[in-house]
The first five atom37 places (N, CA, C, CB, O) and aatype in JSON, in Angstrom:
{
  "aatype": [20, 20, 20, 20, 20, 20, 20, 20, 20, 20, 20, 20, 20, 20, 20, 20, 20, 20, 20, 20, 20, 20, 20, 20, 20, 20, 20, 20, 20, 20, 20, 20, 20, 20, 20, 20, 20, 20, 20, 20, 20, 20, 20, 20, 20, 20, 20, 20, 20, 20, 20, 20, 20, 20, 20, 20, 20],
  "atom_mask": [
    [1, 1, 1, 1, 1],
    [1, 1, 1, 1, 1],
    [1, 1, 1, 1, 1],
    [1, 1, 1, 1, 1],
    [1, 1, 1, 1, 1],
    [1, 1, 1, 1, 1],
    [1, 1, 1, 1, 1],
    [1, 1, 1, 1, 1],
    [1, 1, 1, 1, 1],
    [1, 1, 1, 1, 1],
    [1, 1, 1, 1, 1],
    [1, 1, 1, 1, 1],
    [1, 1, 1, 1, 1],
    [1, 1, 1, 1, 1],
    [1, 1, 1, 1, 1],
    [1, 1, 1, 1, 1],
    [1, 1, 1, 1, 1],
    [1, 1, 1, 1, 1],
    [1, 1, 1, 1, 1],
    [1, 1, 1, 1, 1],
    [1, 1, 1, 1, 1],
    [1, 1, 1, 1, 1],
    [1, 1, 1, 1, 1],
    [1, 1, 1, 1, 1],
    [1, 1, 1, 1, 1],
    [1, 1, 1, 1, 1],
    [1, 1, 1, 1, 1],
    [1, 1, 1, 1, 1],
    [1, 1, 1, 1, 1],
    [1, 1, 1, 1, 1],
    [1, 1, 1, 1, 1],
    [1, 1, 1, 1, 1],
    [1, 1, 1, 1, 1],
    [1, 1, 1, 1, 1],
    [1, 1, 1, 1, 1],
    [1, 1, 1, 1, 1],
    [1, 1, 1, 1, 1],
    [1, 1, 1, 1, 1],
    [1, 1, 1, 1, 1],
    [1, 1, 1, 1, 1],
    [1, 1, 1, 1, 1],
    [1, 1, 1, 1, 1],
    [1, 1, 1, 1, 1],
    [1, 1, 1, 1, 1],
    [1, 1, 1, 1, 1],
    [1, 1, 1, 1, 1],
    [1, 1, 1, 1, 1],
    [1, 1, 1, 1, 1],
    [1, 1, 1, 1, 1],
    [1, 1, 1, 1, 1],
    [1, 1, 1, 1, 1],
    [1, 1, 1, 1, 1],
    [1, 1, 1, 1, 1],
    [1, 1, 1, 1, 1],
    [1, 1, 1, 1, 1],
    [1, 1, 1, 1, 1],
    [1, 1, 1, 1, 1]
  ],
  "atom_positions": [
    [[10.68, -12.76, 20.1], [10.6, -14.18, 19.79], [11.93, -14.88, 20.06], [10.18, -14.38, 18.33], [11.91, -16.04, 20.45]],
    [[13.13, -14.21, 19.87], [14.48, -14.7, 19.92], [14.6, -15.16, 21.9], [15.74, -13.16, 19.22], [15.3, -16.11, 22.24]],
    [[13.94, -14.44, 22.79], [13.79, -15.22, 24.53], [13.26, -16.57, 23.83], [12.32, -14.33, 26.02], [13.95, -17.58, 23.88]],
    [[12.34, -16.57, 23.34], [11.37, -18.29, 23.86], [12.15, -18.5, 23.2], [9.67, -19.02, 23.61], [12.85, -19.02, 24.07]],
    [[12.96, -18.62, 22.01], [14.03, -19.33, 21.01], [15.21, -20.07, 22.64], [15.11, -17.64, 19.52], [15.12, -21.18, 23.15]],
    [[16.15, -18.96, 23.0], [17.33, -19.19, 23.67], [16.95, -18.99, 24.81], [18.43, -18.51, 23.36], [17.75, -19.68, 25.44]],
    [[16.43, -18.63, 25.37], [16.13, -19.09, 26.64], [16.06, -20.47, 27.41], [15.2, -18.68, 26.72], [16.57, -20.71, 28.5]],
    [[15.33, -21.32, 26.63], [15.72, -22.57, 27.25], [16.58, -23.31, 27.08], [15.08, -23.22, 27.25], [16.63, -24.35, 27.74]],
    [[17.86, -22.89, 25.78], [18.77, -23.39, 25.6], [19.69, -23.05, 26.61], [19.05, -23.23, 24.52], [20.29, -23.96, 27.17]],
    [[19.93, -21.57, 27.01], [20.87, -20.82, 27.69], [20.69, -21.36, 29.42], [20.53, -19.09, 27.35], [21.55, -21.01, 30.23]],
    [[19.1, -22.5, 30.01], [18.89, -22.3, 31.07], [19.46, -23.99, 31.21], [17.4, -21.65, 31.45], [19.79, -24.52, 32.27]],
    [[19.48, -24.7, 29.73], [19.9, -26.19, 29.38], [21.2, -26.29, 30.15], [20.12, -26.54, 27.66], [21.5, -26.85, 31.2]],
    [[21.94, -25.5, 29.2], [23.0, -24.99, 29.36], [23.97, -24.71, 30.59], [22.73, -24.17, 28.89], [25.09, -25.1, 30.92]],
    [[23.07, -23.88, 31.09], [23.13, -23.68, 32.97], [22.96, -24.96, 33.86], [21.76, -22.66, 33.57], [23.48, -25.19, 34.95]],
    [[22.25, -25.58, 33.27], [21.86, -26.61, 34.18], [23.37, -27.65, 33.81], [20.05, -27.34, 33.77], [23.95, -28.24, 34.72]],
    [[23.67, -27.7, 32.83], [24.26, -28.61, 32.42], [26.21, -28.36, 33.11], [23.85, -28.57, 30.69], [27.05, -29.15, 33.54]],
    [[26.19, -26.89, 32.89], [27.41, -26.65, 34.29], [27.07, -26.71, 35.24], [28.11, -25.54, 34.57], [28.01, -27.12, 35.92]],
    [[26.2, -26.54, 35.85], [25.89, -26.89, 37.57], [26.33, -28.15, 38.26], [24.35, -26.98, 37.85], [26.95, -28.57, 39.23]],
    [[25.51, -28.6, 36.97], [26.13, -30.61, 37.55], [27.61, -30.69, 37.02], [25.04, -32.41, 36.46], [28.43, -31.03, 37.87]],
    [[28.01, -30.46, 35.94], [29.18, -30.44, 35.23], [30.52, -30.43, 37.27], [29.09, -28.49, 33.73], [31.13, -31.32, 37.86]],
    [[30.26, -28.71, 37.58], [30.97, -28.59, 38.65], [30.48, -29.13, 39.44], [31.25, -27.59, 39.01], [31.44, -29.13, 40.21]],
    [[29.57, -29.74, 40.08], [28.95, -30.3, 41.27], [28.47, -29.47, 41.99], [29.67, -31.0, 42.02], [28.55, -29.64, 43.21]],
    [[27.78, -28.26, 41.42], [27.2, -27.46, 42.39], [25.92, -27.61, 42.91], [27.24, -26.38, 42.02], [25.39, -28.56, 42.32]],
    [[25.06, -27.06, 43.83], [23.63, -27.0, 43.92], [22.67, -26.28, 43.23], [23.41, -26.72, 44.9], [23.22, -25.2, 43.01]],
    [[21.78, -26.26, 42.85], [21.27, -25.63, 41.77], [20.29, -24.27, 42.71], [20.3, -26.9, 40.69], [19.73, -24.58, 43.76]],
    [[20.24, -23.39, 42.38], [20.17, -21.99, 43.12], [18.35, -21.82, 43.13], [21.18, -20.49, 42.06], [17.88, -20.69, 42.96]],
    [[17.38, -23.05, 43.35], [16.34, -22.24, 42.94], [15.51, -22.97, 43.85], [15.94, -22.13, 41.38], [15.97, -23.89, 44.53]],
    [[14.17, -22.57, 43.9], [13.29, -22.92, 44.83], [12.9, -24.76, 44.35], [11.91, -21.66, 44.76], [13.43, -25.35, 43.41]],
    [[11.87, -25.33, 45.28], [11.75, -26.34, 45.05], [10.63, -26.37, 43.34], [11.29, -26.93, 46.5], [10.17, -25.36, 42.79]],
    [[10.48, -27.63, 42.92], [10.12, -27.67, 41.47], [8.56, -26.82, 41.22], [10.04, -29.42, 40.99], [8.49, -25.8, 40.53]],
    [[7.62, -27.32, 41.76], [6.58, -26.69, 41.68], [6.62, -25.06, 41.73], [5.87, -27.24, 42.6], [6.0, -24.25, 41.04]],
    [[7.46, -24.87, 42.67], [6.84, -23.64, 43.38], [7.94, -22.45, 42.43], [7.06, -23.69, 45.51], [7.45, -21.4, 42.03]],
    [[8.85, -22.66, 42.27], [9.79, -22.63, 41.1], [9.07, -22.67, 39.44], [10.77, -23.99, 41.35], [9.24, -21.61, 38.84]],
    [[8.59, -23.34, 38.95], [7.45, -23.16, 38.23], [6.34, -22.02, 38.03], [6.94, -24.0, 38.57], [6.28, -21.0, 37.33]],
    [[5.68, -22.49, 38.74], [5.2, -21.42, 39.26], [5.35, -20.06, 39.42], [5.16, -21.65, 39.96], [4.54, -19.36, 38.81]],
    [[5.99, -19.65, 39.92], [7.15, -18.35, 40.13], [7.32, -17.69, 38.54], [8.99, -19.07, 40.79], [7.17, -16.52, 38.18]],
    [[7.71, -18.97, 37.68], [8.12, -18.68, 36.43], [7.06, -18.13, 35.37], [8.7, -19.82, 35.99], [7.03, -17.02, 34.84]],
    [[6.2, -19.23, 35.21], [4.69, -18.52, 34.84], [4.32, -17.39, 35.3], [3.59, -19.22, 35.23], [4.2, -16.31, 34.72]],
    [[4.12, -17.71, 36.52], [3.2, -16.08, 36.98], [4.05, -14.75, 36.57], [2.97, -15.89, 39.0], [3.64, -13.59, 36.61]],
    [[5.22, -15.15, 36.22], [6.17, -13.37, 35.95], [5.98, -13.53, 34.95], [7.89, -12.85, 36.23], [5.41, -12.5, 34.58]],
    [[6.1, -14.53, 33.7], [5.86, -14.64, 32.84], [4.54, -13.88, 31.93], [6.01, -15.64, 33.04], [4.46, -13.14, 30.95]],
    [[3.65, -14.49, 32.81], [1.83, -13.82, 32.92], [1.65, -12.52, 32.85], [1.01, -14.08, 34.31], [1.15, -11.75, 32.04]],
    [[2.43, -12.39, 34.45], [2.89, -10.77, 34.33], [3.47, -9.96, 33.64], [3.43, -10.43, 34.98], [3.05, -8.8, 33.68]],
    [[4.46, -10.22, 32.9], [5.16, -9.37, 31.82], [3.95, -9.17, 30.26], [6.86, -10.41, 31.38], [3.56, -8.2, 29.61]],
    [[3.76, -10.41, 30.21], [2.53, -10.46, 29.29], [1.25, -9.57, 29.4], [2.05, -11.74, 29.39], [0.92, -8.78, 28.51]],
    [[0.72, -9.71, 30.28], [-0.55, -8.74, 30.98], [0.25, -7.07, 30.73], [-0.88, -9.25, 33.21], [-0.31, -6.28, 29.98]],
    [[1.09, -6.82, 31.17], [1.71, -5.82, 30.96], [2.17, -5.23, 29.61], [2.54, -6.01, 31.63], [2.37, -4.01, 29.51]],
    [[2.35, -6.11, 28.49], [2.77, -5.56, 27.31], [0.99, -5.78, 26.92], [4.26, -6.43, 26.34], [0.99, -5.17, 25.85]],
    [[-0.05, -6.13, 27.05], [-0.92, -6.55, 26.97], [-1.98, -5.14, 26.89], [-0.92, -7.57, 27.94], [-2.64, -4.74, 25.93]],
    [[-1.88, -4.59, 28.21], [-2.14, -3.51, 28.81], [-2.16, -2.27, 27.97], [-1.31, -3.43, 29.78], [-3.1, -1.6, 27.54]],
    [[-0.2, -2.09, 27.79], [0.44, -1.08, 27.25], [-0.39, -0.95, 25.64], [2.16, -1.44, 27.28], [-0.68, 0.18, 25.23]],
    [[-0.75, -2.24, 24.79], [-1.27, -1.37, 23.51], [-2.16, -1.36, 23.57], [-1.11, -1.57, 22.31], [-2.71, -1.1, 22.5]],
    [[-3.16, -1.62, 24.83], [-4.74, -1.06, 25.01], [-4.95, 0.1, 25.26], [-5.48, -1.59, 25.99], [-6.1, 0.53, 25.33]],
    [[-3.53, 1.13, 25.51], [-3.64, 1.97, 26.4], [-4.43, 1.95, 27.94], [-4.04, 2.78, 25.69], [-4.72, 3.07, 28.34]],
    [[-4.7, 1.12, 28.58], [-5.02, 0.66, 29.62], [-3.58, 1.24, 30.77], [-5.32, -0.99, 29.3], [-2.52, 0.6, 30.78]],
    [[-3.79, 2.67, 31.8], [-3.0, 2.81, 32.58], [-3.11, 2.41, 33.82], [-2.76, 3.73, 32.51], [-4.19, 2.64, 34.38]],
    [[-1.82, 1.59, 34.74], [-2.04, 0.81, 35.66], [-1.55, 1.98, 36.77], [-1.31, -0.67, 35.51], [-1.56, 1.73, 37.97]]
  ]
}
């Protein structure tokens, strides 16, 4: 529970030095970037999901 807590603080955060130095921000365009994020997300989930079904992949 402590990721969904700091995680979006720690990515706030990131974002907030990027511009701070004037850098470019390292990631795909917004959607698809999104996207990307969910679906691993999904995936990690499905996977701990799995594991206490005993369900072997």
């Amino acid at each position: 529970m402590k990721e969904v807590v700091f995680s979006p603080i720690i990515w706030v955060i990131a974002g907030f030095l990027f511009d701070l130095l004037r850098v470019s921000i390292p990631a795909p365009p917004v959607s698809a970037g999104v996207t990307e994020v969910d679906c691993v997300y999904l995936g990690f989930k499905t996977n701990k999901w799995d594991s206490c079904n005993g369900v072997d992949l």
